[in-house]
Wavefront OBJ file of the C-alpha trace (Angstrom):
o trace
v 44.360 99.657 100.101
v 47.238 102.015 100.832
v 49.746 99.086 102.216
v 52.441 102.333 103.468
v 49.315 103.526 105.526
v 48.763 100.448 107.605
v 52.620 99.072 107.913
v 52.884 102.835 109.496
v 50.030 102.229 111.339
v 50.913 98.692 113.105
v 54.809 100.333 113.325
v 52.952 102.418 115.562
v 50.871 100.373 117.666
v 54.207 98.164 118.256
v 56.071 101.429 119.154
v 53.174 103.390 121.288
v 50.424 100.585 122.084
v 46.895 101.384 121.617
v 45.271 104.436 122.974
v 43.882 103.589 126.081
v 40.441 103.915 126.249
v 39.099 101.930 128.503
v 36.948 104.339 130.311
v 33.663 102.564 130.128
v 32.250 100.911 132.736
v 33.242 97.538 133.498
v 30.356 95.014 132.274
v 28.349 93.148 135.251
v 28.602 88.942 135.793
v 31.742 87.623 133.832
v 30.919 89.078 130.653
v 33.494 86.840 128.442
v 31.096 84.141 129.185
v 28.042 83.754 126.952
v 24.418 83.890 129.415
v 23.613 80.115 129.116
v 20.272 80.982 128.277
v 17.821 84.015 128.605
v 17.972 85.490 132.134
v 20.339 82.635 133.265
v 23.917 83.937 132.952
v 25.687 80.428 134.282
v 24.125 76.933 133.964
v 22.085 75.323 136.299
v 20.298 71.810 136.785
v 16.872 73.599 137.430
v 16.515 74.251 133.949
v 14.869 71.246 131.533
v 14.750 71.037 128.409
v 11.365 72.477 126.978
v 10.747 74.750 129.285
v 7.252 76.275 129.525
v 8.017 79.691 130.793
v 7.937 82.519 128.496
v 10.482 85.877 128.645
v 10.019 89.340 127.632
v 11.490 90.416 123.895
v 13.509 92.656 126.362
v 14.751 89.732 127.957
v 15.585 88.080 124.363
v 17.583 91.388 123.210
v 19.477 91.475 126.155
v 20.452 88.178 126.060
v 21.329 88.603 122.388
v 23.376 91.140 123.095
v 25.321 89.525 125.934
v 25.827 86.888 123.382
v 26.971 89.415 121.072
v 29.794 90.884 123.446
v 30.845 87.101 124.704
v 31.710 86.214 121.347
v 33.513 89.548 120.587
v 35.516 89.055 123.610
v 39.614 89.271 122.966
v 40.256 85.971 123.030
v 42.950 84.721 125.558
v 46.836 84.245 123.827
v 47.985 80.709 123.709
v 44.275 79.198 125.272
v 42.264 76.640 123.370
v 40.148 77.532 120.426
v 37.047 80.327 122.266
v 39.027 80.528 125.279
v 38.478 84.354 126.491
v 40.690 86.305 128.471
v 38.532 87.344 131.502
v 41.330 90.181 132.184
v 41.076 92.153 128.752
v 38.762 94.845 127.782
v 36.547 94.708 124.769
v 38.231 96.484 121.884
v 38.171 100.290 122.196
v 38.116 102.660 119.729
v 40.684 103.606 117.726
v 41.310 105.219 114.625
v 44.579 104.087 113.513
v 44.306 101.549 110.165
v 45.533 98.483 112.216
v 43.850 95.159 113.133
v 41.957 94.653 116.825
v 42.701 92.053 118.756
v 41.537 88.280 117.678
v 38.200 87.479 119.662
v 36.619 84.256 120.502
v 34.744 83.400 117.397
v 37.644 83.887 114.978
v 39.157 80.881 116.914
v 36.385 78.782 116.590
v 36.163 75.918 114.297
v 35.575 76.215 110.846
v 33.183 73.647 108.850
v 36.083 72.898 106.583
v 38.012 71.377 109.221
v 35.165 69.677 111.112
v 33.698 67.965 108.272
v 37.145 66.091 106.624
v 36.696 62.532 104.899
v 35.831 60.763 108.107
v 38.993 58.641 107.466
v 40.827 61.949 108.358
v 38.856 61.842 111.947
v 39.511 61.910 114.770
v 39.785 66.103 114.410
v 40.822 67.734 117.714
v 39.646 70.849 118.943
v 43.279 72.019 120.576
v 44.842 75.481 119.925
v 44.138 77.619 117.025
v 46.794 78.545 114.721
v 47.823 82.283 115.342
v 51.476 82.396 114.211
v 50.876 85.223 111.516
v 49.473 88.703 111.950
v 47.093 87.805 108.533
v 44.495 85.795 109.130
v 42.901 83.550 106.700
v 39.027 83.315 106.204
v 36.948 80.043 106.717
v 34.229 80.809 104.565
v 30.916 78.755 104.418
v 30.588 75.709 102.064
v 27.321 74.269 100.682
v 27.575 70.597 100.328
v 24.980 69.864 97.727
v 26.235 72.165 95.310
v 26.548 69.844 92.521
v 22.887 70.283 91.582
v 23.295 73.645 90.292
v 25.828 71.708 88.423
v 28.990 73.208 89.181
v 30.328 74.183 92.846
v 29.919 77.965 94.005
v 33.319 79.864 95.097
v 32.887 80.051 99.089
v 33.284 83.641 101.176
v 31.953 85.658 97.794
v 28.528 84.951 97.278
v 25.843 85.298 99.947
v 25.365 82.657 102.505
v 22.158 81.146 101.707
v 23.741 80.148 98.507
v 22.772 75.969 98.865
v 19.677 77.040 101.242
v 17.193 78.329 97.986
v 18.883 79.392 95.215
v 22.312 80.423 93.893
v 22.558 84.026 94.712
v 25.308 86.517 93.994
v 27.698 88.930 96.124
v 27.301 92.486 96.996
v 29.455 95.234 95.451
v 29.963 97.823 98.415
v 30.068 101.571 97.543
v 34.117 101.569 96.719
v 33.285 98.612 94.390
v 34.405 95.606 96.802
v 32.968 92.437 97.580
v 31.298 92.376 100.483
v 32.943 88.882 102.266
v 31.504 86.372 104.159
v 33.016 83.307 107.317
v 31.272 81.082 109.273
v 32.849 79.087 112.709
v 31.125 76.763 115.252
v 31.339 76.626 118.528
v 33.027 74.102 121.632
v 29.540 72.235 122.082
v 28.383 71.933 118.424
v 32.135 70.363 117.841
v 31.453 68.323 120.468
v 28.304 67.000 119.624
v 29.451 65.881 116.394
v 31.992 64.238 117.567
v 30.235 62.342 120.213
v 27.849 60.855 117.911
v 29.800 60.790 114.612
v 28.279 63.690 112.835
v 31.249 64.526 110.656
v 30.139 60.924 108.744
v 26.985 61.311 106.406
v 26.588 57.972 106.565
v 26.529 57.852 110.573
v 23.878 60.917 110.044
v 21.254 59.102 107.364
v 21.502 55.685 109.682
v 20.491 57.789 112.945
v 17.803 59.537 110.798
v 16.219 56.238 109.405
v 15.948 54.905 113.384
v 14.788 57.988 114.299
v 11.927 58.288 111.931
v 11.047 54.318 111.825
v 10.591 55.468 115.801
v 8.877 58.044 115.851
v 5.953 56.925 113.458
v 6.159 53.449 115.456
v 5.452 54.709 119.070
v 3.876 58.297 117.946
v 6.583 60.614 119.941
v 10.091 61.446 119.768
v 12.836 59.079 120.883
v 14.124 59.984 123.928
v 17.843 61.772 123.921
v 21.162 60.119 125.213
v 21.277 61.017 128.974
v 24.760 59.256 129.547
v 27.491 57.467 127.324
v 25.809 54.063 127.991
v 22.637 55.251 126.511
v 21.368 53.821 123.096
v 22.585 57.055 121.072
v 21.777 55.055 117.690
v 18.528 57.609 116.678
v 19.700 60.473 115.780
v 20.612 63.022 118.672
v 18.964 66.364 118.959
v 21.392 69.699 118.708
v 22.821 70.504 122.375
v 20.883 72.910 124.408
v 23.815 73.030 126.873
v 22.717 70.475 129.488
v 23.877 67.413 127.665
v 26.331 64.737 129.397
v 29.037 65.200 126.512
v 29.147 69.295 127.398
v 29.579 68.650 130.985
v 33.111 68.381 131.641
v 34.028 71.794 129.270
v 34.924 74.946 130.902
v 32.444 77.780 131.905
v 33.016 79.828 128.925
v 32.317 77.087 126.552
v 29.653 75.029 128.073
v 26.560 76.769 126.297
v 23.800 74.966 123.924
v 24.969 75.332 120.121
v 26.762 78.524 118.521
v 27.068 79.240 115.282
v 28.534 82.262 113.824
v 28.098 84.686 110.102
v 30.072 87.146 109.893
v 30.329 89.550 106.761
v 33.189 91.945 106.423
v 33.999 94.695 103.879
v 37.630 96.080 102.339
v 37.942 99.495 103.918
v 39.301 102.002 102.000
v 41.854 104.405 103.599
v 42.444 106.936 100.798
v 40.839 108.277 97.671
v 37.504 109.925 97.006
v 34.871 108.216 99.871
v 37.050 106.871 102.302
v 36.258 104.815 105.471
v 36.693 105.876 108.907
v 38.433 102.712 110.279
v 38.025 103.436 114.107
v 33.922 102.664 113.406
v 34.974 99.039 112.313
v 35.977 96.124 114.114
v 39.291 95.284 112.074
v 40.937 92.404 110.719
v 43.878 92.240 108.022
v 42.851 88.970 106.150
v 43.319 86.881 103.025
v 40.262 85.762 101.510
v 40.113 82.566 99.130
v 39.748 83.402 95.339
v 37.160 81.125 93.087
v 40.241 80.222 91.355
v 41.602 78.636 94.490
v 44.370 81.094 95.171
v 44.235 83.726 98.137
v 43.806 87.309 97.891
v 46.498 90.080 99.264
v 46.081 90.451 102.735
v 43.300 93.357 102.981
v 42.403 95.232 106.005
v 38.681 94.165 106.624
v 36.072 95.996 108.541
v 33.216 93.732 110.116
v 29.546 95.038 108.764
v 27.446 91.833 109.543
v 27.308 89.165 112.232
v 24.784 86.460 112.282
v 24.513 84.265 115.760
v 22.629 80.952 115.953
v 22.609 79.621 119.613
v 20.467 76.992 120.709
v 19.528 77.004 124.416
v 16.876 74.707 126.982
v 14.306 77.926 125.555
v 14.929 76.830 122.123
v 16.649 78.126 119.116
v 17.361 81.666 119.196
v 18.709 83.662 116.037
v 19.856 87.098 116.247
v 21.422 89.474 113.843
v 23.958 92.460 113.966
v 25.509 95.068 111.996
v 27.541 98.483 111.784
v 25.639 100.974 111.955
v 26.906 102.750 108.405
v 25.792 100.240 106.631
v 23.331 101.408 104.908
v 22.535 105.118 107.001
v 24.964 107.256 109.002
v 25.158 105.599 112.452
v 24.520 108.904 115.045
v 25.729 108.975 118.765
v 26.401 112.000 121.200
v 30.227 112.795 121.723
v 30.953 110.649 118.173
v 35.034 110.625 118.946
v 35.487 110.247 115.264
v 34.538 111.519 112.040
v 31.445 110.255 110.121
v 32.074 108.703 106.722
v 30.968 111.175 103.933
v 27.957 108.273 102.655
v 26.886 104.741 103.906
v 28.795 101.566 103.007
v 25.876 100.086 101.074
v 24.005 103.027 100.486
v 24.800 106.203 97.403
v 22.563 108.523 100.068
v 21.349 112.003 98.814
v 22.071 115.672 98.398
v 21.482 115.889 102.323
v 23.148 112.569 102.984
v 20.064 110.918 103.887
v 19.610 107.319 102.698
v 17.785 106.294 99.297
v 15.029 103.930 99.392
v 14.483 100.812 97.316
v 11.285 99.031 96.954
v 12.734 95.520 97.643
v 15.695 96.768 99.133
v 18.146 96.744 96.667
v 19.150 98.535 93.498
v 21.698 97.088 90.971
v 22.464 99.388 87.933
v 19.799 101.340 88.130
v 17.178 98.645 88.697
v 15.375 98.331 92.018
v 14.184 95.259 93.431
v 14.277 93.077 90.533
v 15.155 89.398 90.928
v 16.860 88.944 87.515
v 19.180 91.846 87.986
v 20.988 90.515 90.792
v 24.623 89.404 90.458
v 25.693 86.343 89.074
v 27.334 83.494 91.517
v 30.671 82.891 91.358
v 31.662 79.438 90.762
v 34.839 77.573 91.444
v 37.501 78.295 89.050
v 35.928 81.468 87.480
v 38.823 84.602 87.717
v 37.378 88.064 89.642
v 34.923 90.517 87.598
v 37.253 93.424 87.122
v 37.011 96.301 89.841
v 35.413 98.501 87.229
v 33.439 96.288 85.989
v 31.162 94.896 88.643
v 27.755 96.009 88.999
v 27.124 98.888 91.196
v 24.490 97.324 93.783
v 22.697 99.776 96.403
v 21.080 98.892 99.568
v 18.640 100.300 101.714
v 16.712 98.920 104.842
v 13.075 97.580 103.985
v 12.321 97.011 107.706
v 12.796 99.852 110.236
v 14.638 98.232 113.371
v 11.598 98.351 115.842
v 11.859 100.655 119.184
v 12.349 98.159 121.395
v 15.285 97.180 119.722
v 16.526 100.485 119.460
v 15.845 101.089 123.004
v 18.495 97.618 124.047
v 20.946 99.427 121.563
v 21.296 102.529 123.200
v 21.757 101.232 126.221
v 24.346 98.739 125.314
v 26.157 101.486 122.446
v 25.948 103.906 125.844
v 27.766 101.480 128.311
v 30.284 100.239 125.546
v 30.422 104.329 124.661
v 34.594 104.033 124.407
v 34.684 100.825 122.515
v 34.517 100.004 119.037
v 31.230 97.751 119.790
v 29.699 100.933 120.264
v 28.916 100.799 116.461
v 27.332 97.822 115.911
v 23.210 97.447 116.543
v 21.041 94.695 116.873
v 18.108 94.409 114.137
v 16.291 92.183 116.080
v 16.534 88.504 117.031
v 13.678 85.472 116.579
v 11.937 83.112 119.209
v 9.659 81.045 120.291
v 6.163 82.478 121.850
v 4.242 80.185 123.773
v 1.602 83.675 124.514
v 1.520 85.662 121.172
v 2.604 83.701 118.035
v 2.989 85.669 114.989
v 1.024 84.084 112.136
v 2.733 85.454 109.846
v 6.133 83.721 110.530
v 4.701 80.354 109.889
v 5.458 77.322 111.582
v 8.547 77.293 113.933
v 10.715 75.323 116.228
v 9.345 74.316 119.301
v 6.217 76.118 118.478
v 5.596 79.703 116.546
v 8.265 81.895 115.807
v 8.049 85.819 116.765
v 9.997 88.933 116.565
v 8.984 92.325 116.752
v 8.855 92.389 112.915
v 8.215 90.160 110.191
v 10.849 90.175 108.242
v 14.025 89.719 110.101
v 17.436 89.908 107.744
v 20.739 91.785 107.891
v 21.135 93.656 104.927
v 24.815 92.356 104.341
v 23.895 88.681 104.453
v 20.163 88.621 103.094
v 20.992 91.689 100.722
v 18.080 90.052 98.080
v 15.662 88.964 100.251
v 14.439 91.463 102.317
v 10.799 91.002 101.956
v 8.944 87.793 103.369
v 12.533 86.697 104.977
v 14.029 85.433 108.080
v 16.247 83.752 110.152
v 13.130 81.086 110.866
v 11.756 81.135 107.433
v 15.663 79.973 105.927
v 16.895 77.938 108.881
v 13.204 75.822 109.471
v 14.885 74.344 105.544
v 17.768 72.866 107.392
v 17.867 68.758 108.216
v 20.699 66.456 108.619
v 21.219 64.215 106.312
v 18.789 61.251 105.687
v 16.053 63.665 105.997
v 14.439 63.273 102.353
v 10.872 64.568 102.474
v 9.792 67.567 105.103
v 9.057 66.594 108.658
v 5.819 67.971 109.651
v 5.680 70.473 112.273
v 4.960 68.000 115.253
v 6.996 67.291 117.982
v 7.333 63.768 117.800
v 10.191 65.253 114.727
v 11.101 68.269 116.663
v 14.366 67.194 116.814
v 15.303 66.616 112.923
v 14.298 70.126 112.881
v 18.368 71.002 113.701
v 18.520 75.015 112.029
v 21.731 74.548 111.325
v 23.000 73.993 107.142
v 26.324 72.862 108.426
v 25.395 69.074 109.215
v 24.951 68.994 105.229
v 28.665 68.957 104.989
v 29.598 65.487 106.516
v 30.813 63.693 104.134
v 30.986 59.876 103.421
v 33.134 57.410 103.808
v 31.911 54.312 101.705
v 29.953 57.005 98.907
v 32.638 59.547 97.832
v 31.262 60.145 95.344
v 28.518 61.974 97.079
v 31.012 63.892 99.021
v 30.633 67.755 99.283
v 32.483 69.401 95.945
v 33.640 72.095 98.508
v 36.064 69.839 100.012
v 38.347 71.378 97.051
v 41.694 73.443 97.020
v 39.496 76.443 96.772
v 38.102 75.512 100.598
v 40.693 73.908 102.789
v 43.552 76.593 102.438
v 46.637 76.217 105.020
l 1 2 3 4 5 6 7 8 9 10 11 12 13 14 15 16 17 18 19 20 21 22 23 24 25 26 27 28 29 30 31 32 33 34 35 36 37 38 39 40 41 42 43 44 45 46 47 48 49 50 51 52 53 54 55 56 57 58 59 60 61 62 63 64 65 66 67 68 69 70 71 72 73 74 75 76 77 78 79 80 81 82 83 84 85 86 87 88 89 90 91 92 93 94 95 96 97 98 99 100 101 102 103 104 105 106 107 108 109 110 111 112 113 114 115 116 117 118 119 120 121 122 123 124 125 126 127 128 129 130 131 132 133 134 135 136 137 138 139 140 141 142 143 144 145 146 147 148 149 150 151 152 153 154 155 156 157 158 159 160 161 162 163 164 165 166 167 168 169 170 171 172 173 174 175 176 177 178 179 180 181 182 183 184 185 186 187 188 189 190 191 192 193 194 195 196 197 198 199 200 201 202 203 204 205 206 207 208 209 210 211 212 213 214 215 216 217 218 219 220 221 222 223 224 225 226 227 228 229 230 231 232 233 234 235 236 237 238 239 240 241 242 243 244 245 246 247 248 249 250 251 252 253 254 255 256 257 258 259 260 261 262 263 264 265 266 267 268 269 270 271 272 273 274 275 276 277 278 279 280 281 282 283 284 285 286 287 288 289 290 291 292 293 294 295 296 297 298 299 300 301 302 303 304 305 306 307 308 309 310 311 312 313 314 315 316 317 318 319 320 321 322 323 324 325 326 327 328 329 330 331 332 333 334 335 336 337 338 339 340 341 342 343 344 345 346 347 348 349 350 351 352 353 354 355 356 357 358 359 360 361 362 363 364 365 366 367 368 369 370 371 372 373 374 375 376 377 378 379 380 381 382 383 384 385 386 387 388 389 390 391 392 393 394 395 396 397 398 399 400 401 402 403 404 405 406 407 408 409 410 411 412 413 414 415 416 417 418 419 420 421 422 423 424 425 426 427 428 429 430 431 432 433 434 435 436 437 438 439 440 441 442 443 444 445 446 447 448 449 450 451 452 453 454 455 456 457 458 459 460 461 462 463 464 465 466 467 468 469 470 471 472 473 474 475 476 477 478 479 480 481 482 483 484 485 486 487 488 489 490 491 492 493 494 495 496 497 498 499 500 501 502 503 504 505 506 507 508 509 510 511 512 513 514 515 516 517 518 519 520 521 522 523
C-alpha cells in the first residue's frame, strides 16, 4: 500500500471533512436499531417464542437487510460497545483512500475477550477501546484445534476452519490474503454471562441436566422465565424476549447477533488497482501466525456473515461487494469501475470466468487437494510471490427475488457506500414449503430460494452442497458428545453458534482452547 497516498488522504479529510453526500433519502422507523424480528421493527410482548406464523422470503430479505444497515450504522463516539448514533448518516461514498467511520459491529465483543480463563471473569461489556485511528482485528478462534494437532493462525484461514476440516486462505487478485473477524452482540454477551457460559465446565453440567431431562419426561425443559428460576439445564440462545435482555436499551435488546466479516488489502497504485470509494474502509492491523501484528493496511470489507436469532427462529444471512467476483453495475455509478473483479482474472470482454466447483488454484479447478494449506500458529507468511494464485467464481446465481430486495435497497442507499454491497440470500425456517434438500433444520426445515447458500469470501471451497444450515446445524455447546436428533424435546442444544466451543475451564486447563495464545489476545 502506498502509505504517502493515504496520510495525504486522511490530511485531507482532517483539513476539508468528507464530501457531503448525504442526498439519499432518510431511512423509515429508527433505522440504527436492528427490526427485532421479521416484520416487527421494536419488541413487543405479543410475540412467543415458537411462533406458528409463517412470512414471505420478501419479508426475510427485508428484514436481512435492515439487519444489515443496523449493524453498519456509525456507531455513536464515547457510547457503550453497539451503541449507534441515531443522528449520523450511513457512510457515503467517497473516493478518497481513508477509513469510514467505526460502526456498531466493530465495537462489539470479540470471542477472545468473552471467553478468558473464567478466573479472569467477571468481563464487562463497558466502552470499547477507540484511542487509535488503527484498529486491531478480533479474528475467530476454534477451540478444539488441538486435534488437527497443532493450533491454526486465526483471521488467515477460512472460518469454518474447526467446523469440518482445516481449510486454507484465499489469495485475492493483487496476491493478498483475503482476512477474516468475528464479534458478538449485547444479548449473546449477556446470556453468557447470566448463566456462566464463558466456563466449559458450567456448559457440560447444564448439558448433562438437560439431556438426563429431556429423555426422563420426553420434552424439553422449560427456559428460565425470571432470576429465581431453576436455570441449572442448560438455557436456550436468546430470542430477544428473555428476562436478562430486558433492562438493555432499544438498540441492543434483539435475540442473538453474531457477526463474519471478511476484508481484503486494497491496492491504491500499480497495475489493477482498487477503486476505494466501492469499499467500506478500515485501516487495520491484522495478527500474524507468528504472533506479531501486521503494518496497519487499509482494508476494504468484501464479506459479511450475520447470525441473529429471533422468536421466528434462527435466521442466517450473507453479504458481499458486489466486485467480488463480477463487476458490480448501477445507473449514475459516481465512480470508476475496477479494471477486473477482486476474486475473479475475468476475460478479454471483462466478463467473469467460470469454475466447476467454484474455484481455481494454479490452474486447477475445483479440486479438493489443490486448495491452500492452513496456516498454523508460529509458521512465518508465504512470500507475496509465492502464494498460489486462487480464482473464484459464483456457482449459484443470486436468485431474482433477491436481486429484486437489492435494488431497491442499493437504489435508496444510491449516495452511500452500502450501495455496493448485495445480499446472496439468507436461510429460514418454512413451516409451508420445506426444501428437502436442505436437510433437517432448526425449529423445523430449512429453506432459501437456493440450495446452496455461501459467500464466496468465507465458503470460497465449498460452494456446492453448502450452507449456512448445513455448517451451523454442527454447532453444540459443550457437553454435547453424540448428535441430538432432530426433535424438539433437544431443540435447544441445537445453539448455531461455534463460539460457545471457546469457554474454557477452570478445574481442566488442560483442555483449554490453544487459541487463548499470544497469537489471539493482542492489546
Amino acid at each position: 500500500m502506498d502509505i504517502s497516498k493515504l496520510t495525504v488522504g486522511i490530511a485531507l479529510v482532517l483539513l476539508f471533512g468528507l464530501p457531503a453526500s448525504h442526498a439519499y433519502p432518510p431511512l423509515p422507523g429508527k433505522p440504527w436499531i436492528m427490526p427485532f424480528d421479521v416484520s416487527q421493527r421494536f419488541p413487543s410482548p405479543a410475540v412467543h417464542r415458537g411462533t406458528s406464523s409463517q412470512p414471505s422470503q420478501q419479508d426475510i430479505y427485508e428484514f436481512a437487510w435492515r439487519s444489515f444497515i443496523a449493524l453498519n450504522w456509525p456507531y455513536q463516539e464515547n457510547g457503550l460497545r453497539g451503541q449507534p448514533n441515531p443522528h449520523a448518516r450511513l457512510a457515503p461514498i467517497s473516493n478518497l483512500p481513508v477509513p469510514d467511520d467505526l460502526v456498531v459491529w466493530e465495537t462489539y465483543m470479540s470471542p477472545e475477550t468473552v471467553f478468558v480463563p473464567p478466573q479472569q471473569w467477571p468481563v464487562y461489556w463497558g466502552k470499547p477501546d477507540t484511542s487509535g485511528l488503527v484498529r486491531i482485528s478480533t479474528p475467530p478462534c476454534y477451540s478444539g484445534n488441538y486435534q488437527y494437532g497443532t493450533p491454526f493462525a486465526p483471521g488467515i484461514n477460512q472460518p469454518y476452519t474447526d467446523a469440518n476440516v482445516p481449510t486454507g486462505p484465499v489469495v485475492d487478485q493483487n496476491k493478498e490474503y483475503l482476512r477474516v473477524e468475528v464479534t458478538l452482540g449485547r444479548s449473546y454477551f449477556d446470556y453468557i454471562k447470566q448463566f456462566g457460559y464463558y466456563d466449559s465446565d458450567a456448559q457440560e453440567q447444564a448439558v448433562r441436566k438437560y439431556i438426563r431431562y429431556a429423555n426422563k419426561k420426553g420434552r424439553a425443559p422449560p427456559p428460565a422465565q425470571m432470576p429465581s428460576d431453576n436455570a441449572s439445564r442448560f438455557q436456550p440462545v436468546p430470542t430477544g424476549l428473555e428476562f436478562y435482555l430486558k433492562q438493555l436499551p432499544l438498540y441492543a435488546r434483539q435475540g442473538l447477533t453474531e457477526v463474519k466479516a471478511a476484508w481484503k488489502v486494497l491496492k491504491l497504485n500499480g497495475d489493477n488497482p482498487d477503486v476505494p470509494g466501492r469499499y467500506f474502509r478500515r485501516l487495520m492491523r491484522f495478527p500474524l501466525p507468528d504472533g506479531s501484528l501486521s503494518e496497519p493496511m487499509l482494508m476494504g470489507l468484501v464479506g459479511f456473515h450475520i447470525h441473529r436469532v429471533t422468536p421466528f427462529g434462527h435466521l442466517p444471512s450473507t453479504f458481499e461487494q458486489v466486485d467480488n467476483v463480477r463487476i458490480g453495475k448501477r445507473l449514475f455509478d459516481p465512480l470508476p469501475k475496477p479494471k477486473q473483479p477482486s476474486l475473479n482474472p475475468g476475460d478479454f470482454n471483462g466478463r467473469p470466468v467460470r469454475y466447476d466447483n467454484g474455484y481455481e488454484v494454479n490452474g486447477e479447478s475445483g479440486v479438493a487437494g489443490v486448495i491452500p494449506l492452513a496456516y498454523k500458529a508460529g509458521e512465518p507468511l508465504i512470500p507475496i510471490d509465492q502464494r498460489e494464485q486462487v480464482n473464484v467464481s459464483r456457482v449459484t446465481a443470486i436468485p431474482f427475488e433477491v436481486q429484486r430486495v437489492n435494488w431497491k435497497y442499493q437504489t435508496l442507499l444510491r449516495d452511500s457506500v452500502w450501495s455496493y454491497y448485495q445480499l446472496i440470500g439468507a436461510q429460514n425456517k418454512n413451516l409451508k414449503n420445506p426444501n428437502p434438500h436442505l436437510g433437517p433444520g432448526i425449529s423445523g426445515p430449512q429453506t432459501s430460494s437456493t440450495q446452496n447458500l455461501v459467500n464466496t469470501t468465507l465458503e470460497t471451497y465449498t460452494q456446492r452442497g453448502f450452507s449456512c444450515a448445513r455448517c451451523h446445524l454442527n454447532a453444540f455447546p459443550q457437553g454435547v458428545t453424540s448428535f441430538p436428533p432432530y426433535e424438539e424435546r433437544f431443540e435447544d442444544l441445537h445453539v448455531m453458534s461455534f463460539l460457545l466451543l471457546n469457554a474454557q475451564s477452570a478445574s481442566h486447563p488442560e483442555k483449554n482452547s490453544q487459541c487463548s495464545g499470544s497469537y489471539s489476545r493482542l492489546p
